[in-house]
C-alpha positions, -999 to 999 in steps of 0.1 A, spaced: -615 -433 -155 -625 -406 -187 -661 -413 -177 -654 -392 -146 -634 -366 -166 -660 -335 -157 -638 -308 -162 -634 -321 -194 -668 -320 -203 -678 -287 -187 -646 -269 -207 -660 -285 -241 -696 -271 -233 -684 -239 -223 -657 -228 -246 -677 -236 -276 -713 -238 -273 -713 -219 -237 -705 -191 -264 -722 -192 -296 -749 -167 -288 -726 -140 -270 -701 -143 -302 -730 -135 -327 -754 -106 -306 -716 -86 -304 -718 -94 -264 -684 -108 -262 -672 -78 -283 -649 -94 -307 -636 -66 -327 -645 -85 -366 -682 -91 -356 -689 -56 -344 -700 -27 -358 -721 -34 -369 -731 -71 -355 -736 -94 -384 -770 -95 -397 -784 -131 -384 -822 -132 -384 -837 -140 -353 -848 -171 -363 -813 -184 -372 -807 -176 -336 -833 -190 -316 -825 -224 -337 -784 -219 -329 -794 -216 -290 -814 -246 -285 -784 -262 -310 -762 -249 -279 -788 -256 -250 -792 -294 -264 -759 -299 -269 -744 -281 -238 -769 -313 -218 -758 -340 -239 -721 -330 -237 -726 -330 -199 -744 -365 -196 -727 -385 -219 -713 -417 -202 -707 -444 -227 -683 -437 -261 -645 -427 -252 -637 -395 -274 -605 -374 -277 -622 -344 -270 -594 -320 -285 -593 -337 -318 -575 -314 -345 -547 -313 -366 -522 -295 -336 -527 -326 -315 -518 -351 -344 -478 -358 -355 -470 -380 -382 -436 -401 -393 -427 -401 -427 -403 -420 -441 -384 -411 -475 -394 -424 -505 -371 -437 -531 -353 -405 -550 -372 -384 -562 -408 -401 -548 -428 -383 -522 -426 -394 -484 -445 -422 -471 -465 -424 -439 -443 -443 -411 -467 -438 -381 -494 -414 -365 -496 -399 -331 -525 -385 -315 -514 -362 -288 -531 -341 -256 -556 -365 -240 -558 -337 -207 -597 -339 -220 -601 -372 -231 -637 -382 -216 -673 -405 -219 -681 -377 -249 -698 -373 -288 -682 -389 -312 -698 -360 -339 -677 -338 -317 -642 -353 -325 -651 -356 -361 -665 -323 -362 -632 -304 -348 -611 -322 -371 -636 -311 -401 -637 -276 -388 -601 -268 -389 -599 -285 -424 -629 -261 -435 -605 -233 -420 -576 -244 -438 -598 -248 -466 -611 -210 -465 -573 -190 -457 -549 -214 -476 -568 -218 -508 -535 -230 -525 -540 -262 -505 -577 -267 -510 -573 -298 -530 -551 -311 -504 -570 -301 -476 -601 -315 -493 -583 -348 -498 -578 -353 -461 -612 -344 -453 -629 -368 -473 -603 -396 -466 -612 -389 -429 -643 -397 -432 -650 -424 -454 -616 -441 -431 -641 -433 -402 -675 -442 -414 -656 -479 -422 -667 -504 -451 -706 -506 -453 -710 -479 -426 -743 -492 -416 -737 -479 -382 -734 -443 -393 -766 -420 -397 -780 -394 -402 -777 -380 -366 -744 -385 -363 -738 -364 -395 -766 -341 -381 -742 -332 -350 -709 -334 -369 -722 -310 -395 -736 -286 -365 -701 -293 -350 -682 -275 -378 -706 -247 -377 -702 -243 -337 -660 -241 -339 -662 -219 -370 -689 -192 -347 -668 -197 -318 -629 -200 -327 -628 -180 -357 -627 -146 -347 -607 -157 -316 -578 -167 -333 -565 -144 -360 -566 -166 -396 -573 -136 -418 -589 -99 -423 -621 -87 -408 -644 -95 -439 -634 -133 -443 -636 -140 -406 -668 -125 -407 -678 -148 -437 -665 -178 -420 -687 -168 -388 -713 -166 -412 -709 -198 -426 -706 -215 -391 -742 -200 -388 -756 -218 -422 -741 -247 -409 -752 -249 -377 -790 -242 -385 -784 -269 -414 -773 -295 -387 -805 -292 -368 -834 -283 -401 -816 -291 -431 -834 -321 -454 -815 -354 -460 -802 -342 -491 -787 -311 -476 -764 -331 -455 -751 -351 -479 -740 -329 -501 -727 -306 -475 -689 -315 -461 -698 -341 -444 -716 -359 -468 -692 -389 -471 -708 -401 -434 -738 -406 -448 -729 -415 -492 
């Protein structure tokens, strides 16, 4: 049944990596990355639009792993339960909500989303970067499972790339702060996504989503 799920997979591929290039040459003019267009060498952006090309045909042809597709902290509601007095809450029960795009899919996609909007909440709520940073890395070593021998470096290569796509794509979409952060966050999306296709071993795993990999 989400094997057949096309629209799914042709709104993922567009709304995100349908985009990346437009967002960065000041095409789409988004009032943050213009005037003057960020400075991206051309380089950077040949490498982000075969990143989007590949991606955009993978996303399309994928037919065996069930993903979410819309995997972020919106579509997630938890249950707490009190603690004794004076103790902090307890987690009762999780739900993961919207499956409209649930599909055959990348599983680096639905980690990556999730990662991304922690990196945002990271970036424009520094007083909760500890927390933030907590969930992140709980996430993912919950994720990778004990051992995680079935984890590798692609994976992390397309979750990392992931992060970077969202952060180009979303970030000056929806308003998280003033014109100079989004513009650093865009900019950061851009490191990232040229480190998820060229960056060395090392440079993945000591980049956010090193605990796939450590």
């Amino acid at each position: 049944m989400f094997a057949d799920n096309e629209v799914g997979k042709t709104i993922t591929a567009l709304v995100t990596y349908g985009r990346l290039i437009s967002t960065l040459s000041g095409k789409d003019n988004i009032a943050s990355l213009v005037d003057p267009v960020l400075d991206i060498p051309q380089g950077k952006l040949d490498v982000i639009s075969k990143i989007a090309e590949t991606r955009s045909y993978e996303i399309n042809s994928a037919s065996e792993l069930f993903t979410h597709g819309d995997f972020w902290p919106g579509n997630i509601m938890v249950s707490l339960r009190k603690g004794s007095e004076g103790g902090m809450p307890r987690l009762e029960k999780l739900y993961v909500l919207d499956w409209e795009v649930a599909r055959a899919g990348l599983r680096g996609l639905d980690i990556g989303q999730f990662c991304a909007e922690m990196r945002l909440l990271q970036r424009f709520y520094p007083s909760r970067h500890e927390e933030v940073s907590m969930i992140m890395r709980s996430f993912l070593s919950a994720y990778k499972g004990p051992g995680g021998s079935k984890f590798d470096e692609a994976l992390a290569r397309v979750t990392v790339a992931h992060v970077g796509a969202h952060l180009v794509a979303w970030t000056p979409r929806i308003r998280w702060g003033d014109r100079e952060e989004t513009r650093e966050t865009v900019s950061e999306g851009v490191e990232l996504l040229v480190g998820g296709a060229e960056g060395t071993r090392a440079w993945l795993e000591d980049s956010l989503v090193g605990k796939l990999l450590l």
